[in-house]
N, C-alpha and C positions, 0 to 999 in steps of 0.2 A: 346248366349254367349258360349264361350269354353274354358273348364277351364284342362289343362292337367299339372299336377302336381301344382307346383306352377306360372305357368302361366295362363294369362287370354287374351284370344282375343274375345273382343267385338263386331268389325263390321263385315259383313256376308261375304263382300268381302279378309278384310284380313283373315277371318275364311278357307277360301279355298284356300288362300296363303298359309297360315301354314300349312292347312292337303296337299298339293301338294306339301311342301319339305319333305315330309314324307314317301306320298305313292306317288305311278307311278299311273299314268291312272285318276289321277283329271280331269287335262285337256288331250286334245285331243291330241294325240303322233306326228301328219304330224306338222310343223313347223305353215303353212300358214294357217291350221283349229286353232293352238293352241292360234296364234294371234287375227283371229276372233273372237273367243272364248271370250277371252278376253277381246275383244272390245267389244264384244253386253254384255255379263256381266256389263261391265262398265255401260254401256248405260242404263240396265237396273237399276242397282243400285242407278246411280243418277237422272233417267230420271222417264217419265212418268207418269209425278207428275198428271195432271188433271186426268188420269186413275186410280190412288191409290188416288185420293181425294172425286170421281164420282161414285167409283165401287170398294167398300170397298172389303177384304176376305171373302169370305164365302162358303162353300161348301154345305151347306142344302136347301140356301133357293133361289129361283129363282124371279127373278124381270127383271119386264119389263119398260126397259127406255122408256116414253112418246117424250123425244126430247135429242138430240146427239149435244150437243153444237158442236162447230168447233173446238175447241181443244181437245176434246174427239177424235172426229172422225180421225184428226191429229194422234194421239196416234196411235190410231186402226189401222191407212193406217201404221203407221211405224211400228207396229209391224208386223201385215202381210207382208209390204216388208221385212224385216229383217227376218224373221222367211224363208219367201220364198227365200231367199238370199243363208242363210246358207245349207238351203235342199237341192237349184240347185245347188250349189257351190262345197261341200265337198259329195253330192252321198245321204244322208240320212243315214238310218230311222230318225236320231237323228239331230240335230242341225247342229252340225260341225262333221257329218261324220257316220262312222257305230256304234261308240259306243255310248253311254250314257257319258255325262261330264256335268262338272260342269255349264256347259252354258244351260242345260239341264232344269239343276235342280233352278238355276236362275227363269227362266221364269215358271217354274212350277205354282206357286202361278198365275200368270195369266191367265193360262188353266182353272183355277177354275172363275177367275172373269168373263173368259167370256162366261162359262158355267151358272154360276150363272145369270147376263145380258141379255144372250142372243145375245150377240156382233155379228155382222155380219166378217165373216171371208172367204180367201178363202178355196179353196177344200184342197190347200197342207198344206194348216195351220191348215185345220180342222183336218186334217190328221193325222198333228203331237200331235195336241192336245187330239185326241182319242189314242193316242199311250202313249202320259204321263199319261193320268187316266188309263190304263192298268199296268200300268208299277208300278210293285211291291211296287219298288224303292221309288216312289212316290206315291202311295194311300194305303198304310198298317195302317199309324195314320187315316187316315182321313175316309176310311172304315171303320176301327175299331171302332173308336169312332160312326159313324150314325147306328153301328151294335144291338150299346145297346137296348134293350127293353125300349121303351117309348121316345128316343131322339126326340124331336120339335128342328127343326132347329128354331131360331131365331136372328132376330137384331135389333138393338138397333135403333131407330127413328131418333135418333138426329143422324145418320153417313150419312143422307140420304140428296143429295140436294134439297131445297127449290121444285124445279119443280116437275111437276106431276110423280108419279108414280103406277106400281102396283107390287105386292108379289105375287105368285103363291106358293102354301105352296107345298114343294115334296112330302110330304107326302101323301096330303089329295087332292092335283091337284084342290083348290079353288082360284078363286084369291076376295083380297081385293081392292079397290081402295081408295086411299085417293091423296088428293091434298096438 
């Protein structure tokens, strides 16, 4: 939520609508990365629902999927094309071009899911995704926060589907299995 003065904007995507009549350099400045942009934003915001329903947030804890339903894997093959799309398309490092935008930072929270998973990706996707855990921009809360003395990453049982899986704790490099 963003609350500037007495305004409030709730959804994440009108959230960077509003800071992009504001500031320059939200989105991507070439007309045809800034439409892109856009559109895999979109996509991400209302899409890849079995991905956020399979492979909750999390940044501490690592889990190994026992089976990849075919909509999962769906999800995966599109986001690696897309992700690979934007990289061949507009030049890199970034999404849609040389900068950092807001299509960026979009997909960021995914960088973690399929870090966390262990998602199978390819080299240019892996690439990028080593580039957003680098990137300030994007890992200042979430280092921060696993910095404290004593953090256990953990999660919550019930986010997990029914099928087999296992936990490998980053911490402590064990893993559990349960069914």
């Amino acid at each position: 939520m963003l609350i500037d003065g007495a305004q409030t904007v709730w959804d994440s995507l009108a959230i960077v609508e509003y800071l992009a009549e504001r500031h320059p350099h939200v989105w991507p400045e070439a007309a045809a990365a800034r439409a892109w942009a856009r559109s895999a934003a979109a996509e991400m915001h209302a899409g890849f629902v079995t991905l956020r329903n399979l492979c909750p947030m999390s940044c501490g804890v690592r889990v190994r999927l026992t089976q990849l339903p075919p909509a999962l894997k769906r999800d995966i093959a599109r986001l690696d094309a897309l992700w690979q799309d934007g990289l061949s398309t507009f030049g890199g490092p970034w999404l849609a071009g040389p900068a950092f935008s807001a299509v960026d930072a979009f997909y960021a929270p995914v960088v973690f899911r399929a870090q966390s998973f262990g998602l199978a990706l390819s080299a240019p996707a892996q690439a990028w995704c080593e580039r957003i855990r680098r990137c300030r921009r994007c890992s200042f809360g979430i280092s921060k926060r696993w910095r404290k003395p004593g953090a256990t990453p953990t999660m919550n049982r019930k986010c997990w589907p029914a099928a087999s899986w296992s936990t490998i704790s980053a911490r402590r490099g064990r893993t559990e299995r349960r069914a």
